[in-house]
Every structure is written in structure tokens, then in C-alpha cells.
N, C-alpha and C positions, 0 to 999 in steps of 0.2 A: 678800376681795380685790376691787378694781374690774376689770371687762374692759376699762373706758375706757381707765383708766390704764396696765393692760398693754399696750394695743393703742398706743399713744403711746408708751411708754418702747420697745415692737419695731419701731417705725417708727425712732426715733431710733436706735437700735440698728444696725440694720438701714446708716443710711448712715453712721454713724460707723463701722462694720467694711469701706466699700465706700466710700472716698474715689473711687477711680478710676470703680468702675460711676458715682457724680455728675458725674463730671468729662466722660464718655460722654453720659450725660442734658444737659451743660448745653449739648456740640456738637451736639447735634439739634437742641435750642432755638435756641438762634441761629441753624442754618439754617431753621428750618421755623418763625419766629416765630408765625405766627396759630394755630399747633397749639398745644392743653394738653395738660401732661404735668402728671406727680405721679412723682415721683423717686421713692420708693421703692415704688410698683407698677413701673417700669421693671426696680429691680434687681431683686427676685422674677421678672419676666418674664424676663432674662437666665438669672437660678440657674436657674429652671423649666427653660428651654431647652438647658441643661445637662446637669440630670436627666435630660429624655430621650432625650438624644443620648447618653449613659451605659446607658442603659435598654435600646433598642435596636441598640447595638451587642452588649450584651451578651446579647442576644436569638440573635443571630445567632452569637454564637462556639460558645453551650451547647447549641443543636438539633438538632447532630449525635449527641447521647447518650442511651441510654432511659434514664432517672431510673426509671421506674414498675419498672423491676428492677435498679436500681443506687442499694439504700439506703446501702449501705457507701460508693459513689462519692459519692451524696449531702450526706450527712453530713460528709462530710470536705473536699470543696470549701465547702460554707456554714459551716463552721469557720473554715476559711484566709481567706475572705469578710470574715466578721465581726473575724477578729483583725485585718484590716486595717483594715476601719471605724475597730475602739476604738483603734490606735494613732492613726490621722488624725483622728477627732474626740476623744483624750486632747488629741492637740499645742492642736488649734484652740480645743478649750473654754478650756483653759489659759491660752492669751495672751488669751480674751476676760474672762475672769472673776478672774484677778491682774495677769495682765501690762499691763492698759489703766490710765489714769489717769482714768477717766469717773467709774466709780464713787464717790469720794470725795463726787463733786459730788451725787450723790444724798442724802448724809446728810444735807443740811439743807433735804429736801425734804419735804413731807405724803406720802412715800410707802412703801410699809412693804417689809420685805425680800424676804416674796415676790414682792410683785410686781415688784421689780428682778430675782429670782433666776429668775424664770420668761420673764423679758421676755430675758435675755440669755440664755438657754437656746433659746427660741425663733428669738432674731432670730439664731445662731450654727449654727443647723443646712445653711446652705449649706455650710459647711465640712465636714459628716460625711457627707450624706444623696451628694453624689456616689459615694463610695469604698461606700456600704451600698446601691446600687440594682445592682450586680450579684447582689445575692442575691434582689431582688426578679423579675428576668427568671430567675433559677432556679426559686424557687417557682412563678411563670405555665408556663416549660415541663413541669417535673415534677406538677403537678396535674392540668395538660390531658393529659398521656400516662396519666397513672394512671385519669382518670373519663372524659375525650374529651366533658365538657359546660361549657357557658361558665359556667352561674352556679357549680359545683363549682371551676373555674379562678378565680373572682374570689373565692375565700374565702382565693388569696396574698395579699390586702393585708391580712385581719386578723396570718395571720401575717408579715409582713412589720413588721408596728407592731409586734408583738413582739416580734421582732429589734430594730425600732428601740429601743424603751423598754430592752431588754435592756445594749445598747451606750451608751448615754445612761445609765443606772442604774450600770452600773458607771465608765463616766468621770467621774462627779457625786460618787460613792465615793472612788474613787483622788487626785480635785482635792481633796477635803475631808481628807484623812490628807497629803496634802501641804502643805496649807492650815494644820494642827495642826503639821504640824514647823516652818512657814516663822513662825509666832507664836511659837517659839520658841527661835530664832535669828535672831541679826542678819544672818547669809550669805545672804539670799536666793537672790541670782544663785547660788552655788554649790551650794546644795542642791536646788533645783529645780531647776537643769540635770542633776545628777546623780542624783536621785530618777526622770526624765522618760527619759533616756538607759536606767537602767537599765529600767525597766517597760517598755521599748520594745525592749529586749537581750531580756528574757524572754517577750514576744510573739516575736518573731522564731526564736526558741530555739524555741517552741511550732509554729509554722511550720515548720522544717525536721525538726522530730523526724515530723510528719506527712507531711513532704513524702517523706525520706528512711526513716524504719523501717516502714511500712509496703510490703508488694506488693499489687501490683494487677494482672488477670489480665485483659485483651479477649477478651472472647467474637463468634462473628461474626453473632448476632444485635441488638449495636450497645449490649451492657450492658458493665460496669467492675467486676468483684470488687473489694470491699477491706472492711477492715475496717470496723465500723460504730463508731461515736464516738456517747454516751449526748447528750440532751438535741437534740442537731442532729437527731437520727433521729425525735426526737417529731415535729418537721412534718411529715413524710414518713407517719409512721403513723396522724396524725390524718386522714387524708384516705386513705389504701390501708385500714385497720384502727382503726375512730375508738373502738372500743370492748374493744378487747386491752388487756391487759394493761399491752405495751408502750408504749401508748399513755395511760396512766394512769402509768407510772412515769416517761415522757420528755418529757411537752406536759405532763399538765394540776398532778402535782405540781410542776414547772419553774417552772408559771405561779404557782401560790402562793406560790410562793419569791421573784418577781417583783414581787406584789401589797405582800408583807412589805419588800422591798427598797426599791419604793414609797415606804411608808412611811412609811419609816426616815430616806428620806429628804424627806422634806416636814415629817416631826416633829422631826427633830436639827439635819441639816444645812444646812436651808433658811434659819431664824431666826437660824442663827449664823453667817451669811454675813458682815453688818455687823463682826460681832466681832472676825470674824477679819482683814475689811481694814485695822480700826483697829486691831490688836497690830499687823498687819505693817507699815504705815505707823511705829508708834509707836517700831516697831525699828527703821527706815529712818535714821529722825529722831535717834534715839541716838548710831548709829554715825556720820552725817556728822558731828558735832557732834566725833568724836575727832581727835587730829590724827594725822596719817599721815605716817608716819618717810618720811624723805627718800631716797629710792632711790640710789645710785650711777648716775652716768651712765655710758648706753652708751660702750665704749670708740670706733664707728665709728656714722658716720650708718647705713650699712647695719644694724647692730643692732639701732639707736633707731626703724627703718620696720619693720624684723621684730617689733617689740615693740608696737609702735602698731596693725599688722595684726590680732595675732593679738588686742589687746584689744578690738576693734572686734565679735569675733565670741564673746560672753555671755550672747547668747539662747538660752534653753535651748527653745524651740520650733524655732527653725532649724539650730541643731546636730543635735537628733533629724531632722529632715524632712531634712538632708543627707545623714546616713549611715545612715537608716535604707529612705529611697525607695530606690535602686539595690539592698538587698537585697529589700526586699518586693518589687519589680515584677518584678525576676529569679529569684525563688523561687517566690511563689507564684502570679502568673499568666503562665506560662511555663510548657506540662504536664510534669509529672515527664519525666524520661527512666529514672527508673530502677522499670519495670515489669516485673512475670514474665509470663514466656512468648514471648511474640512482640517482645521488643523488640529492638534492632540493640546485638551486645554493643561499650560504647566501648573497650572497654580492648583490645581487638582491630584495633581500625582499624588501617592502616601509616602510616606519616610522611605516602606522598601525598596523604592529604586535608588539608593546613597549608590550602592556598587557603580551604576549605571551615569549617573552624572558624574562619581568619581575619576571613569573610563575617563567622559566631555572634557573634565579639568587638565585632565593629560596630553588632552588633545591641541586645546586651547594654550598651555605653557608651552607647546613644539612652538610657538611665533611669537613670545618671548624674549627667546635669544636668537641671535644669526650674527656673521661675520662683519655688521654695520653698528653695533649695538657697545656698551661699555663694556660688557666683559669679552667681546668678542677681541680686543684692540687693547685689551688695559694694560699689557708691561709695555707696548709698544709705546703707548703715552708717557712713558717716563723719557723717551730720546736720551740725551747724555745724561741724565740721572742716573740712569740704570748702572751703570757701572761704579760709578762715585757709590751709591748702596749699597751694591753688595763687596765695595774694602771696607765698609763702614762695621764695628763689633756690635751687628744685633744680627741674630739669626733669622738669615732668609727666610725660612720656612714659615716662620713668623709674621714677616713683613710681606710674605703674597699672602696668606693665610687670611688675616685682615684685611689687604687690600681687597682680598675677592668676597668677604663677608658686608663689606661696606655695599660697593659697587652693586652686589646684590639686594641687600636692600634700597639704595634708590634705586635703582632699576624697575625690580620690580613693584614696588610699592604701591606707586599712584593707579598703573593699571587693574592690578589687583584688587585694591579700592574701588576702582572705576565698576568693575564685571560685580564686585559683592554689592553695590548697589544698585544696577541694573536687574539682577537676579534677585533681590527684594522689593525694589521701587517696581520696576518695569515687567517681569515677568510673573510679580508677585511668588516666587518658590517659597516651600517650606525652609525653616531657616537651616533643618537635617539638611537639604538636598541642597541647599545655597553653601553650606559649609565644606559637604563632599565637593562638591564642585571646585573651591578654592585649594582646599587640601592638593586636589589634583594639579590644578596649576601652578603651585610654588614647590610642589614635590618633582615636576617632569621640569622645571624652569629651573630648579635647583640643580639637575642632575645635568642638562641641557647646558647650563653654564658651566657646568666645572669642564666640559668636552668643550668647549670657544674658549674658556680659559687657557688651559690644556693649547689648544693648537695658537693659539696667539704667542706662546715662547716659543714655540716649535719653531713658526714660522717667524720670528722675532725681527723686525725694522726698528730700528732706530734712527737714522737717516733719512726719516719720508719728508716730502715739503708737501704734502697734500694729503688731506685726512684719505680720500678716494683709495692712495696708492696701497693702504691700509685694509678698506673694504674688499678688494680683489684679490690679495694673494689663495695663493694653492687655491684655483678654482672657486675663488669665492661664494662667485653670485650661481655658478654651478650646486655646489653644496645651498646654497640660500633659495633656490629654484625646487632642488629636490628635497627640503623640508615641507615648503608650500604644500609640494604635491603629496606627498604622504600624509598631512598632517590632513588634508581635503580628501584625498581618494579614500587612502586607506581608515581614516578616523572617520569618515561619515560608512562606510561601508560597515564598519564593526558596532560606531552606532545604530545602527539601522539593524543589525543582526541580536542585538542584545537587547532591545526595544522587543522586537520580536517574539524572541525568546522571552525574557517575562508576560509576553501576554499569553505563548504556550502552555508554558511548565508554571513556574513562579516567581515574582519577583526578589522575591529575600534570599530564594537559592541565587539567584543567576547574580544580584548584588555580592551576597558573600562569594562566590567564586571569583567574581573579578577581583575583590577586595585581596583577594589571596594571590592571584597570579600578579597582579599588581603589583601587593609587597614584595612579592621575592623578584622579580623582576628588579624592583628598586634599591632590592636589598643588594643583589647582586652586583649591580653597575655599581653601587657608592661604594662594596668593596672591591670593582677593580680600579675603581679611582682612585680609592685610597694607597693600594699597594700599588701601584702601577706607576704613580703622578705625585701624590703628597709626599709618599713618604720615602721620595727621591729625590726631594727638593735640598740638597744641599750644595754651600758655596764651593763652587770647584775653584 
């Protein structure tokens, strides 16, 4: 392989996945003409700035914990960790490595498959490496508490690469056994939506089986009983115990297993990248060529908009990042509530804390919505529709109006479902306090969408070839970074103060006071929505 060549095709790479960071790079230039810039060190310098604003937030959440005696705590948060990684960098590799239309253009280039396969691997790690540097501020605090020496603490980054290779080795895996089914079948859209959905059901599955069947016991010199989880526990022992046992069964056989994964994949799956774009292409091309029976028309215009919505939404990248973020960021970074020993029993509370879980619901709908989601993206998914409707005589206002009432309920439906049953089955609440609870999440999820709604015209593409190019405008994953954190710092801090407070003063007062600042709160935002956004919607 050439490194010339690689380093050219991840430049290219690089801004073909980051229309908008160029679009960012080209309003500097223009204001600050006698400056040089070079576009794609810019968008690395954005993703970099990312990273460590990811980095060190999460510095700050985990330093409250002694890791150096909480291998079982360990272990099982860099689990939940990593499973989120490999969902977010499965979605993100996925639409770089099938879903884009670049690749074709490389077949009739002098350049050989690895290094297209290595170049888009590389130039696609801003999409993973966010979601995988929370693990990296775990291994820097849990090393430094174990040895208390900096060059001991800086041997997290070897394991940290490990993790990385780890999570990139198996989504390289998982694309390539997807890549085999989609060559052999003409369903594309259909099966890799539903091949993506599921392996992201069974992450998820994996996450709550850890979240919820294990206990965990606070001790009060500031360690976490819980059970320990094989292979996550080798970091930990490599650096407390580098020469045990358990440390030969969990780090260094893992890592061979790693080496072979490797591989496996640079020997199989790498060379038959080409192959497989040209069967799937070669399938594409078959089946447009058939002709496609003539539908029955909708009996009402309303039908034939519910029918045209819901087709608009068959990315199987955005589908999984819709209904799969609101359970990931509310499962797993969100600390369990359900610990032994000292924790506050739910299913005991009285009806008066509604105000109180009301707050939780509010909190819980901020992860909902973001800039990856269907309402974050929904006119853009019309591409060359969009214009065809609005010469068409029905009133826009109408036809977003709708779109955004639909989108919203699937969106939020299945999750909301999900949490009212969790909060009956599993937490066993009163069904007053399971209801405030939901009320909160489809009231801040509703209001939450009409603001991603809202900025998706603002920022309006029609032109994207990659769902991705869609997830990053105006600072996307910036805005999608600082939800996280508010929705964690600031929602557990006012939880914890209103908790509080009802075991002060009362809980019926401290309920209805939230229940009021609440409403007008909500009242307020829907009416700048309303005047602001709706009822501005006409064809110009």
C-alpha cells in the first residue's frame, strides 16, 4: 500500500463525510481573506475539539469513584462504554462504507482496495472516537488511583487503542456479514435496516441485562461492589496485578484473540470490499430495471402524506440512531438506581413526589431528540421532493404540520413505551408517579422536537449523499454533546436538590411548585414556537 495514497483518499474522505464543517471553513475565509486555511486540518481541528471536550467532561463525572477497588464497578461501566461506542461507530461505519455513492468512483482508479478500505476507516473515526473517549478518562482516573505515577497513568492510551481496535474490529466484522447478505439480495434498504436495528436491539438487551441483573453495594470509603465482567477486568489487572493469572486470562489472551481478528480481517475482508460493492450495486441495477405494479391510490390526500412521510424514512442508519439514542443515553449513562444497600426504595414513594418525577421526565425526553434522529433531519429527507411540494396547491403549513405530528409519534412511541414499562415491571412505581414521569418525557420531547425541527429548515440540504452529512451541520455533534451534558449534570443536580428538599419542607409543596414552574416554562416555549416558527410557515 502507498501512505501517499492513503493520506489523499482520508483527506478526501474526510470532507466528503463533513460538507457542513467546509461550509464552516469557507465562512472564515471569506471573512478573514488574507488567512490560509487547508479544509481538512480545520475539520480534524473541530473533531479534535470535540474529543476533548468529551474527554474532559467525562473526567469530571468518573472522579468521584475509587476504581483501584472497584474492579467489578470497573468493568462493567467500560462495558456499557464500549457497547455504546460499537453501536455508534456500527451506524457511522455503515453509511460510510455502503451507504455512500463515492466508492464506485474509486474502481477505475490506480488504487487498490486497501487502501480505499483503510482510508475510509480512518477518515470515519470522528463518528466513533466521540462516543469511545469516555472510556478513555476511565482508564486515566482508574490507573492514576491504582499506582498515583503519571508515566503508570499514561500506559491508558495503549489500553485505550485497544478498546479502540477492539470496537472498530468488530464493527468491520458485523459490516462485512452484512455486506454478504446485502450481495445476496436485491432488498438492500430492507435488510440492512433490519439486520442494523436488530444488532443494535441486542447491544441494548446487553446493556440493560447489566444495568438491571446485577447489584451493586456503596461502600463509604467511595468503592462500588458489583460483579466483575471477563475481558473488561483485564485493564484493570494489567496495571493492579500485571502478572496474575487473571491477568494472562483477561488482557493478554483477549489481545491475541485481537491480533487474529486483525487479521482476519486485512486477509478476507479487506480485498473483498470491491466485490462486494459491485454484487450490491449489480443487484440495485437488476431490480430497478423490473417493473413495479401499480399501487391502488390513496382513498384521501391525508393518506397519500402519511404514505409519502413514512417513505421518506429508509435509512437504516437513522432509524437505529432514532430509537436507539433515547434508550442508550437513558440506560446507560444515567447511574443505575437500582443498587443494594443504601439506595432509596422507588416503589415505596407516595403519590406526592408526581412534581418530582415530573422534573425526571423532563429530563429524560432532553435524549429524545438530537441532530441524528427523524425530526432532527425530516425536510431534508424530502431531497428533490421538496421543491416539487411546495408548487404543489396544498398549504405548507399543513404539510410540515403533519409531517412533524407523525414523525413524532413514531419517534417517540416505542421508547416511551419502553421507560412506562420499566417504571411498572422493573421499578415497580406507583402508577401516579409512572404517569408524571411520562407526561415529563413527551411534554420536553415534544417541545425538544419542534427546536430540531425548526433548525433542520434553517439548515436545510437537499443535496447530501450520506445520511452523516445531515447529522453534522451547524455544529451538530457539538449541540448533541452539550444536551448530554446538561441533561446529566444539570438534571441530576436539581434532581438531587428536590429530593432533598421534599424530605425538608414537603413533598406535595415542592411537587406542585415544580408542577407550576414547569407549566409556564412549557407554556412559554410552545408559545414562542408557535409565533416564531409555525405560524411563519408560508410558501414564499
Amino acid at each position: 500500500m502507498k501512505w501517499a495514497v492513503i493520506w489523499e483518499l482520508i483527506k478526501i474522505n474526510i470532507l466528503y463525510s463533513n460538507p457542513q464543517g467546509m461550509v464552516a471553513v469557507k465562512k472564515v475565509q471569506a471573512a478573514r481573506k488574507d488567512a490560509s486555511f487547508s479544509a481538512y486540518k480545520s475539520v480534524l481541528m473541530r473533531q479534535a475539539a470535540l474529543l476533548f471536550f468529551f474527554l474532559f467532561i467525562y473526567l469530571y463525572l468518573f472522579i468521584g469513584i475509587d476504581y483501584s477497588k472497584s474492579i467489578g464497578y470497573f468493568s462493567m461501566q467500560l462495558a456499557l462504554l464500549t457497547l455504546v461506542a460499537t453501536i455508534y461507530g456500527f451506524t457511522g461505519l455503515f453509511s460510510v462504507f455502503y451507504d455512500s455513492h463515492d466508492t464506485k468512483i474509486y474502481l477505475a482508479l490506480p488504487v487498490k482496495p486497501q487502501e480505499v478500505y483503510l482510508a475510509k476507516l480512518l477518515s470515519s473515526q470522528g463518528m466513533v472516537l466521540p462516543f469511545l473517549m469516555p472510556c478513555l478518562s476511565l482508564l486515566l482516573i482508574c490507573y492514576w488511583q491504582i499506582s498515583q505515577s503519571v508515566w503508570v497513568t499514561l500506559l491508558a492510551i495503549p489500553s485505550f487503542f485497544i478498546l479502540f481496535l477492539s470496537v472498530n474490529v468488530l464493527a468491520l466484522i458485523l459490516l462485512n456479514v452484512i455486506g454478504q447478505v446485502l450481495t445476496r439480495s436485491p432488498y438492500k434498504k430492507t435488510i440492512s435496516t433490519g439486520l442494523m436495528v436488530l444488532s443494535s436491539l441486542l447491544a441494548f438487551m446487553s446493556i440493560m441485562y447489566l444495568q438491571t441483573n446485577h447489584t451493586m453495594t456503596i461502600h463509604t470509603d467511595g468503592s462500588i461492589s458489583a460483579p466483575i465482567l471477563p475481558f473488561f477486568r483485564g485493564l484493570h489487572d494489567i496495571i493492579a496485578q500485571p502478572f496474575s493469572t487473571d491477568s494472562l486470562l483477561h488482557f493478554w489472551l483477549p489481545l491475541l484473540l485481537l491480533g487474529f481478528l486483525l487479521f482476519l480481517v486485512y486477509l478476507r475482508i479487506v480485498p473483498n470490499y470491491f466485490n462486494q460493492i459491485l454484487h450490491i450495486q449489480a443487484r440495485g441495477t437488476g431490480t430497478s430495471k423490473k417493473a413495479s405494479p401499480v399501487r391502488k391510490e390513496a382513498s384521501t390526500l391525508r393518506q397519500a402524506l402519511i404514505k409519502h412521510h413514512l417513505s421518506t424514512l429508509k435509512d437504516s442508519t437513522l432509524i437505529t440512531q432514532s430509537f436507539i439514542q433515547p434508550i442508550i443515553f437513558g440506560v446507560a449513562m444515567i447511574p443505575p438506581l437500582l443498587n443494594n444497600g443504601d439506595k432509596m426504595n422507588l416503589s415505596q414513594l407516595g403519590n406526592d413526589y408526581f412534581g418530582i418525577f415530573l422534573l425526571a421526565g423532563v429530563i429524560m425526553g432532553c435524549f429524545f431528540v438530537g441532530p441524528s434522529t427523524f425530526l432532527g433531519v425530516a425536510m431534508s429527507l424530502e431531497r428533490n421532493n421538496y421543491h416539487f411540494i411546495r408548487s404543489l396547491p396544498l398549504p405548507f403549513q399543513s404539510f410540515t404540520i403533519q409531517k412533524f405530528l407523525l414523525l413524532s409519534f413514531i419517534q417517540f412511541s416505542i421508547p416511551t413505551l419502553l421507560y412506562f414499562l420499566i417504571c411498572l415491571l422493573l421499578f415497580k412505581l406507583p402508577l401516579l408517579l409512572t404517569l408524571s414521569f411520562i407526561v415529563g418525557i413527551l411534554v420536553s420531547a415534544f417541545l425538544l422536537g419542534q427546536l430540531y425541527y425548526w433548525r433542520d429548515q434553517r439548515l436545510l440540504v437537499l443535496n447530501w449523499q450520506n445520511i452523516n452529512q445531515l447529522f453534522t451541520r451547524g455544529s451538530g455533534q457539538w449541540i448533541f454533546g452539550g444536551t448530554i451534558l446538561l441533561g446529566m449534570l444539570g438534571g441530576s443536580l436539581l434532581l438531587v436538590l428536590s429530593f432533598s428538599l421534599a424530605q425538608v419542607i414537603d413533598p406535595l409543596m415542592i411537587s406542585l411548585g415544580l408542577c407550576c414552574i414547569l407549566f409556564l416554562i412549557a407554556l412559554s416555549a410552545q408559545a414562542f414556537f408557535l409565533f416564531a416558527y409555525w405560524k411563519k410557515l408560508v410558501i414564499k
